[in-house]
C-alpha positions in Angstrom: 37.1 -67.1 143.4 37.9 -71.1 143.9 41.5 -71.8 143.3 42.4 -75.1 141.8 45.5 -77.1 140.9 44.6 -78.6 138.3 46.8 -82.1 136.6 44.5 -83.6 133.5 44.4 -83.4 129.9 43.3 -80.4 128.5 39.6 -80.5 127.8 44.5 -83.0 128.5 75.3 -92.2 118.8 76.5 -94.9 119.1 75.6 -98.3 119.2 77.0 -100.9 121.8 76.7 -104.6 121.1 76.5 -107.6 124.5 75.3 -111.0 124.2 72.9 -110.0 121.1 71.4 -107.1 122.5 71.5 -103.8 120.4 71.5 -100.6 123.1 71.6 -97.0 120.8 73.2 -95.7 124.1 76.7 -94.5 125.2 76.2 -96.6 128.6 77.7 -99.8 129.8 75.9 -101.8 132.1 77.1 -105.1 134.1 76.2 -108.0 132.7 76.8 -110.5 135.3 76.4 -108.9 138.6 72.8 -109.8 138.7 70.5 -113.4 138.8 66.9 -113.3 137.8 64.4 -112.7 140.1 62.6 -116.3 139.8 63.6 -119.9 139.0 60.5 -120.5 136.5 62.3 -121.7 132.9 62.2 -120.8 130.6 61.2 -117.1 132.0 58.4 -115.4 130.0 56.9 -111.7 130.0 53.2 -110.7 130.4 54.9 -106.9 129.6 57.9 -105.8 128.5 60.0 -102.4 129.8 58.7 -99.5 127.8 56.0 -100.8 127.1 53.0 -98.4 126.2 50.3 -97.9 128.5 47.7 -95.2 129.3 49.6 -92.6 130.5 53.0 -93.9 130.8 55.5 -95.9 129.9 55.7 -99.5 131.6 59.0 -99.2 134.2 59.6 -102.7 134.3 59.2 -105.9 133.2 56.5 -108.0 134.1 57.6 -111.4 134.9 54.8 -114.6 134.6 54.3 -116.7 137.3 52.0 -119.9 135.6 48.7 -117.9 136.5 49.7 -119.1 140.2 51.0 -117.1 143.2 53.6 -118.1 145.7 56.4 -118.5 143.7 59.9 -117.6 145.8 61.3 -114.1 144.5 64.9 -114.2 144.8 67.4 -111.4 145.2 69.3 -110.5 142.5 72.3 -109.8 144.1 74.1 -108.5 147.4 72.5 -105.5 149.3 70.3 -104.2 151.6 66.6 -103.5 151.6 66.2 -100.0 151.6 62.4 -99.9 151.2 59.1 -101.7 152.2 56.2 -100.2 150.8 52.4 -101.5 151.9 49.7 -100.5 149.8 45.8 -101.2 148.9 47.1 -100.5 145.3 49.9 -99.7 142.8 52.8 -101.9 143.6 50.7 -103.8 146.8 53.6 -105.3 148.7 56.7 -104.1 147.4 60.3 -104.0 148.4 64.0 -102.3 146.8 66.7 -103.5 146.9 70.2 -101.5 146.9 73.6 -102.9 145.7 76.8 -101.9 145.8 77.4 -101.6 141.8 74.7 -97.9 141.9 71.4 -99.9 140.9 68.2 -100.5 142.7 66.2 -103.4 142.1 62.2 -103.2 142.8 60.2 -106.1 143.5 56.0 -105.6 142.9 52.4 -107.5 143.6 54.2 -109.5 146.4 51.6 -112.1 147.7 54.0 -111.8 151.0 57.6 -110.7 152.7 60.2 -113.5 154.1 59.6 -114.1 157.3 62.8 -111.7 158.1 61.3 -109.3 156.4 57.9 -109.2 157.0 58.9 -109.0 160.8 60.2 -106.0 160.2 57.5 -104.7 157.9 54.8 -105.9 161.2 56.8 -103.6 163.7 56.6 -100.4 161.3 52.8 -101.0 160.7 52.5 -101.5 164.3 54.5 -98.2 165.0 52.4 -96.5 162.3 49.2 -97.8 163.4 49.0 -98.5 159.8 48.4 -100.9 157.3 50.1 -99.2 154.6 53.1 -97.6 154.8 56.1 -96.8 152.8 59.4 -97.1 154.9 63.1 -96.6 154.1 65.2 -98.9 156.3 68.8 -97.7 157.4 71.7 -100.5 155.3 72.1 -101.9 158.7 68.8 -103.5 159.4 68.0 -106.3 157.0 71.4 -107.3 155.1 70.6 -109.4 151.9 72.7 -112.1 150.1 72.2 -112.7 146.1 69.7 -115.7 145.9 68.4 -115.3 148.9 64.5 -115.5 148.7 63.2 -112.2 150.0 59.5 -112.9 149.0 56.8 -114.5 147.4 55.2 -113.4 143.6 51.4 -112.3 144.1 48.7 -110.1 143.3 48.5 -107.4 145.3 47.6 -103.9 144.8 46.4 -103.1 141.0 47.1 -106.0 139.2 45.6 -107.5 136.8 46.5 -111.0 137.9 49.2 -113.3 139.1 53.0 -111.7 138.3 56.1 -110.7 139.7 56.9 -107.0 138.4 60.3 -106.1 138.5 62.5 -103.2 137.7 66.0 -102.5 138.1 66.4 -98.5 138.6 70.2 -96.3 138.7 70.1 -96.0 142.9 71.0 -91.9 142.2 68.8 -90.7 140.2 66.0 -93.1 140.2 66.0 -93.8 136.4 64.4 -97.0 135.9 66.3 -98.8 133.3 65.4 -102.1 131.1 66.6 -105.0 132.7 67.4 -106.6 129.8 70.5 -104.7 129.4 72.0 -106.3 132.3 72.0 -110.0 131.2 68.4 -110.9 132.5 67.9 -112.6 129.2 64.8 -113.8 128.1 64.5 -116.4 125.2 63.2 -114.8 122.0 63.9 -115.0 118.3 60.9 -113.4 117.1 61.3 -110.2 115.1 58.7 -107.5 116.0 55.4 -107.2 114.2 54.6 -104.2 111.9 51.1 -103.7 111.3 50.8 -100.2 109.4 52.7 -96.9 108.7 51.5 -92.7 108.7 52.2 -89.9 106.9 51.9 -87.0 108.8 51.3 -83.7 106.6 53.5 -81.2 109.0 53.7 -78.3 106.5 55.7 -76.4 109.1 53.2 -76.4 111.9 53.1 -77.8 115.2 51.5 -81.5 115.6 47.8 -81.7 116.8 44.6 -82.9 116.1 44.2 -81.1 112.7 47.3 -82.2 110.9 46.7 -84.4 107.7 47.7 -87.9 108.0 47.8 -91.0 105.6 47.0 -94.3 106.1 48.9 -97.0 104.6 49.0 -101.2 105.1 51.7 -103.5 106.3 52.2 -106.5 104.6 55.3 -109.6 104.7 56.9 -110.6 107.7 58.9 -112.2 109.7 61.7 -109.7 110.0 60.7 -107.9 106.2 58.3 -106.1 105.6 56.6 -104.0 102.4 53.7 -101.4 102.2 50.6 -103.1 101.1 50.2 -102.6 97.3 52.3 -99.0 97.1 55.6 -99.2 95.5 56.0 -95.3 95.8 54.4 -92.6 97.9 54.5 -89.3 95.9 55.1 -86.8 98.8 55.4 -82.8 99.4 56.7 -80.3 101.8 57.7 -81.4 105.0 56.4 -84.3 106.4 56.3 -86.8 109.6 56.1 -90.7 110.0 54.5 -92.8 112.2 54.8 -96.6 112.4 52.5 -99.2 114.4 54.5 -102.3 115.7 54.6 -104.8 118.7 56.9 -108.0 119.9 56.2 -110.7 121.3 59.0 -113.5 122.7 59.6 -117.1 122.5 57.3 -119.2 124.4 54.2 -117.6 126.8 54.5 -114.2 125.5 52.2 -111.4 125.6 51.6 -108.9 123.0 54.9 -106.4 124.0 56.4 -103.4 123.4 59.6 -102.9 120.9 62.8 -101.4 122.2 63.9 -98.9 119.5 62.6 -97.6 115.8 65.1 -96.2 113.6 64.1 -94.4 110.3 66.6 -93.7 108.0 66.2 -91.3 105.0 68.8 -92.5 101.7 71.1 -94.4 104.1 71.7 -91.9 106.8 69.1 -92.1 110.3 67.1 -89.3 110.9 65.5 -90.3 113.9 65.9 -93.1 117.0 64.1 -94.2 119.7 65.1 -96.7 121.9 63.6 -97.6 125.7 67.0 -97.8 127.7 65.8 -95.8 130.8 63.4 -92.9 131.4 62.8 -90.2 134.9 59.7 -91.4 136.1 58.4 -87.7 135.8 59.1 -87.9 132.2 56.8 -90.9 131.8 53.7 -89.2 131.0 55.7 -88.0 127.5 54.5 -90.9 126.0 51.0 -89.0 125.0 53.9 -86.9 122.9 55.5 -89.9 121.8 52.3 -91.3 120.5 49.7 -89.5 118.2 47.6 -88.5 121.2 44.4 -87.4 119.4 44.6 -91.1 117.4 45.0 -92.9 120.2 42.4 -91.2 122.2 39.8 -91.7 119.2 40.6 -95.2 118.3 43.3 -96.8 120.9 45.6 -97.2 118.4 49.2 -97.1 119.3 50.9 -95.0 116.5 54.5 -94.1 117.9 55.6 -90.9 115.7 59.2 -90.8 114.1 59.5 -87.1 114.7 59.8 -85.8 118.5 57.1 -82.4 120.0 59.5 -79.8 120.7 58.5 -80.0 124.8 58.9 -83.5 124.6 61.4 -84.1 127.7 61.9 -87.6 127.1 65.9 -88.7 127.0 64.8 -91.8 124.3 65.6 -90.2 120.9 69.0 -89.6 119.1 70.3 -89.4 115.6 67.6 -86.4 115.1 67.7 -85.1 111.6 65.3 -81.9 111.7 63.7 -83.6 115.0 62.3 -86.0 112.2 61.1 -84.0 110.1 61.6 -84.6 106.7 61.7 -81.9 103.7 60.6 -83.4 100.1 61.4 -80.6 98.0 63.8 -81.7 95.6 61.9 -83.8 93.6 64.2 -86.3 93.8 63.5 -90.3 94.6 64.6 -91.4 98.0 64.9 -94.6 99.6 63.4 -94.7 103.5 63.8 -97.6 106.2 62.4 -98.2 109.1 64.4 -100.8 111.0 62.7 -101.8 114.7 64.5 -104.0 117.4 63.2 -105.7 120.1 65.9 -106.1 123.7 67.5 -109.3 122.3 68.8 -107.4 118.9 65.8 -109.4 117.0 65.2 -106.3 114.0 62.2 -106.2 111.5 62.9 -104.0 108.4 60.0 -102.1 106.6 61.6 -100.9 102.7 59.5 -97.8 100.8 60.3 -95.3 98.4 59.3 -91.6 98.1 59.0 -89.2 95.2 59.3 -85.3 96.0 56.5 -84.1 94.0 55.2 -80.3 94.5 51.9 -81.6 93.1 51.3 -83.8 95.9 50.4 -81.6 98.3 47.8 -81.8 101.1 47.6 -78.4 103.2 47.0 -78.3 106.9 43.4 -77.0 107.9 43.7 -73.6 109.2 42.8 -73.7 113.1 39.7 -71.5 114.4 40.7 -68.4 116.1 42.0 -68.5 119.4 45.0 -67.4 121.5 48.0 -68.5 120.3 50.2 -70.0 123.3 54.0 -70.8 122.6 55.1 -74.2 124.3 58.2 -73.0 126.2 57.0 -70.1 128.3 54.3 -69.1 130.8 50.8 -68.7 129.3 47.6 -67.4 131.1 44.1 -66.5 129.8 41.8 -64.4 131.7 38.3 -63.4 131.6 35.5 -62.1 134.3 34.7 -65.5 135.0 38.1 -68.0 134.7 41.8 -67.7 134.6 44.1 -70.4 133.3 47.6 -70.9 134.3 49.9 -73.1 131.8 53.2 -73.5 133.3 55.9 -73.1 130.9 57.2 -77.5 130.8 53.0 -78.2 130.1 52.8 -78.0 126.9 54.5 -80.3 124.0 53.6 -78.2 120.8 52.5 -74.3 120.5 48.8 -74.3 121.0 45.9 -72.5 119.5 44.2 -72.3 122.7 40.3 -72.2 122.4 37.8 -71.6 125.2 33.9 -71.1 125.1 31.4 -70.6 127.9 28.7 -73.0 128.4 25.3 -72.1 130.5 25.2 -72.6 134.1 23.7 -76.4 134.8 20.1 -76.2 136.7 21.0 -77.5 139.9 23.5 -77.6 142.3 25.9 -75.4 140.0 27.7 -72.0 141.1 28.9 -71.4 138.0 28.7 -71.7 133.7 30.5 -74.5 132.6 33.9 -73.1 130.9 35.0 -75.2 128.0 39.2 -75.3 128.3 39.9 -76.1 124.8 39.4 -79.6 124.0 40.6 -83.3 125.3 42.9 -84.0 122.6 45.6 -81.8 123.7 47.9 -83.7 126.0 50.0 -81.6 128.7 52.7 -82.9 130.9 52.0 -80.9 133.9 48.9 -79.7 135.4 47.8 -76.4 134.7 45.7 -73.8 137.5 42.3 -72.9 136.7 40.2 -70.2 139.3 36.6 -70.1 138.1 34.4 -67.2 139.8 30.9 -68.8 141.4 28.1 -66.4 141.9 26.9 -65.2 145.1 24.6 -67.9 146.1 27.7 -69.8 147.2 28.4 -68.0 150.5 27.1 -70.6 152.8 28.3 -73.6 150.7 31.7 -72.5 150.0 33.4 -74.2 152.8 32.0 -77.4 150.8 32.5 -76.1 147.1 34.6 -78.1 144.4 35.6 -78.5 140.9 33.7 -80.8 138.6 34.1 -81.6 134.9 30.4 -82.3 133.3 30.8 -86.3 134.2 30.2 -84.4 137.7 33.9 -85.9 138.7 35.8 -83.6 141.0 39.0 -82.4 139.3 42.0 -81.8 141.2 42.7 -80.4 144.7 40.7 -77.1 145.8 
C-alpha cells in the first residue's frame, strides 16, 4: 500500500464608530500609533484586506507604487525587526516589524533592505549558505525608529507587478488585521458596487453543488440599489441569500473587496460579515464563504449570507438561524442588504418577499453514496483505497461518492479511483492509501501519486 497525505479539493454585536469607519467588532484599535508605510499621495490600493482570491483571503493591503519600484518604505512606528524572510516567491524580500502597542507590521515584494538591514540579512545568508532564508532576529539587533526608511517597494517573489504589500498582524496570535482600522486612511467616497443577488433553495439540507439557486439583476446605484424589474420574490421554505458586490476608492483604484454585508429580515439583521481580522489557517474558509461550485464553474464571486456549519471563520455575527431564513407564514417581509466598504461608505439593496407555499422549488435528491457528517472522523474503505477525512475538513455533511475507473495503459500501478468530485471544498487535507499491483516491486522506491493531469498530489 502507498500512503499519502493528501491537501486538495475533493475530486476539493456591536458596532464601534472612528473617523468614519464602521467596525461590527467589540475591539478597539489605536488610531494614531502608526504612519503609513509610504509618502506617495494621495495613497491608492491595487487590493484591499479581505479581499477574495483563489484560495484565500487577501491578508493585507496592497499599496501602489506609480507602476515604478524604489520607492522608500518607512516604518510605521517604533520597534524592532523581528524577521527577514528571502524568498524566490511569496512575499520575496520581506521584513516584520514588532511594536510595543502588541502589533506586527509586515512589509512585502521589497525590491531591497536598508543598508542596516540588509547587512544583517548578507551575514545570515552567508551563515546559511543560502539565498533564501527566513530568520527571527533577537529585539537587540536592529532597533527601529517610526519613519525611519527600512526599505525599498519592489517586485519580488510572486507578484504580479510593482507594489508595496503590507499588513499589520496582533504580534500574539498572528491575526492579521485590516489596517484600515488603525487610521491608515485611504481617500474614498465611493459606495460599493452591487452587481446581482441569489436565492438559494436550502429546504433543510446542507449547501453543495445540487442546491436550487435563482438568479436575479442589480440595477441603481450609487449607494441604492433595486432588483432589476422584480418588485416581489414569492418565496418558500427555508432559504439562503447570496449577493455579488465590489469597491473601489477614490483616485487609482482597483476593483476591491467590501468590508462587511449585513442582511436584515423586517428590521432586525440576521446575518454579518465583516473582514476585521482572520488566523491565517482559517483563510482557506473563504471556498465556504463563497458558493464554491459557482465560482469554480464560472469565477463568479457570490459571497453567501448564510455561514457552512464547519465554517471556522471568526467574520460573521448577528446570526439568525446561521442565515437561514424560514418563509412559512405567508406573510410579506421587507429584506435589506446594506454593504460597507473600510471608510463606512454603505450601498443599500431594498426587496420584498412573499411567503407563498406554492412557490416551491425542491432540492434534487443526491445519488447514493455514504453519507459523512461534517464534525467527526469519516473513512471509506475498499480492497483497493482508503480515505481518511479528518473531523475540521469538511464544511457541510457530505454524500460522499466514489467510482473506480480502469487502470491507464502505461506507466500505471493502479485503476484510477474517482474521490467524489471537485466541487466539494475541504479545509484540511484528507489521507488516501491506494493498493498498486504487484508489478510495482522494483519501482516502488520511485512510485507516487498522480491525479489524471498526471500531476503528483501530495507528499508520499
Amino acid at each position: 500500500m502507498i500512503r499519502l497525505n493528501l491537501t486538495l479539493l475533493l475530486v476539493a454585536l456591536s458596532v464601534i464608530y472612528s473617523k468614519g469607519q464602521q467596525v461590527f467588532s467589540g475591539n478597539k484599535y489605536p488610531l494614531v500609533d502608526f504612519r503609513a508605510p509610504l509618502d506617495i499621495m494621495p495613497p491608492a490600493l491595487a487590493g484591499s484586506f479581505g479581499e477574495l482570491r483563489a484560495n484565500h483571503f487577501h491578508s493585507g493591503m496592497d499599496y501602489r507604487t506609480n507602476q515604478r519600484e524604489g520607492y522608500p518604505v518607512y516604518a510605521i512606528a517604533d520597534g524592532y525587526v523581528s524577521r527577514l524572510r528571502v524568498q524566490n516567491s511569496g512575499f520575496g524580500l520581506a521584513l516584520y516589524i514588532n511594536h510595543p502597542n502588541g502589533y506586527t507590521s509586515v512589509y512585502g515584494h521589497l525590491q531591497r533592505f536598508s543598508p542596516k538591514i540588509a547587512q544583517q540579512v548578507k551575514t545570515i545568508q552567508y551563515q546559511k549558505k543560502s539565498y533564501e532564508i527566513d530568520s527571527f532576529p533577537n529585539s537587540m539587533l536592529i532597533p527601529v525608529r517610526k519613519g525611519d526608511v527600512i526599505a525599498y517597494s519592489g517586485n519580488t517573489g510572486s507578484s504580479g507587478g510593482p507594489h508595496l504589500h503590507f499588513e499589520i498582524r496582533d504580534s500574539k496570535t498572528e491575526a492579521t488585521i485590516n489596517p484600515q482600522l488603525f487610521g491608515l486612511e485611504i481617500p474614498d467616497n465611493i459606495p460599493p458596487v452591487l452587481y446581482s443577488m441569489y436565492v438559494y433553495r436550502l429546504n433543510k439540507k446542507p449547501f453543495n453543488e445540487f442546491t436550487p439557486k435563482q438568479y436575479f439583476q442589480i440595477t441603481g446605484g450609487p449607494g441604492n440599489y433595486h432588483l432589476n424589474k422584480v418588485n416581489t420574490i414569492h418565496l418558500s421554505g427555508e432559504v439562503g441569500f447570496g449577493i455579488v458586490a465590489t469597491d473601489k476608492h477614490n483616485g487609482a483604484s482597483g476593483t476591491n473587496g467590501v468590508y462587511s454585508i449585513q442582511l436584515e429580515l423586517d428590521g432586525k439583521p440576521v446575518y454579518t460579515s465583516a473582514l476585521e481580522k482572520f488566523q491565517f489557517e482559517n483563510s482557506r474558509a473563504i471556498n465556504s464563504h463563497i458558493d464554491y461550485p459557482t465560482f469554480l464553474n464560472t469565477k463568479r464571486n457570490i459571497q453567501k449570507s448564510f455561514v457552512d456549519p464547519g465554517n471556522p471563520l471568526n467574520i460573521y455575527s448577528n446570526l439568525v438561524n446561521n442565515g437561514r431564513i424560514e418563509f412559512n407564514d405567508g406573510k410579506l417581509h421587507q429584506l435589506k442588504y446594506i454593504i460597507s466598504d473600510a471608510t463606512g461608505n454603505k450601498s443599500i439593496l431594498s426587496f420584498n418577499v412573499q411567503a407563498d407555499d406554492k412557490a416551491v422549488i425542491n432540492t434534487p435528491e443526491p445519488t447514493a453514496g455514504n453519507y459523512y457528517s461534517y464534525d467527526t472522523l469519516n473513512e471509506f474503505n475498499n480492497e483497493e483505497v482508503k480515505v481518511i477525512i479528518p473531523k475540521g475538513t469538511l464544511y457541510n455533511d457530505l454524500n460522499f461518492a466514489y467510482k473506480a475507473l480502469p487502470k491507464p495503459s502505461t506507466n500505471a500501478f493502479s485503476n484510477i479511483h474517482q474521490i467524489h468530485n471537485p466541487l466539494t471544498p475541504l479545509h484540511i487535507g484528507f489521507e488516501i492509501w491506494i493498493k498498486a499491483d504487484s508489478s510495482i516491486n522494483k519501482y516502488k522506491e520511485k512510485a507516487l501519486i498522480v491525479n489524471t493531469g498526471r500531476s503528483s498530489q501530495g507528499v508520499l
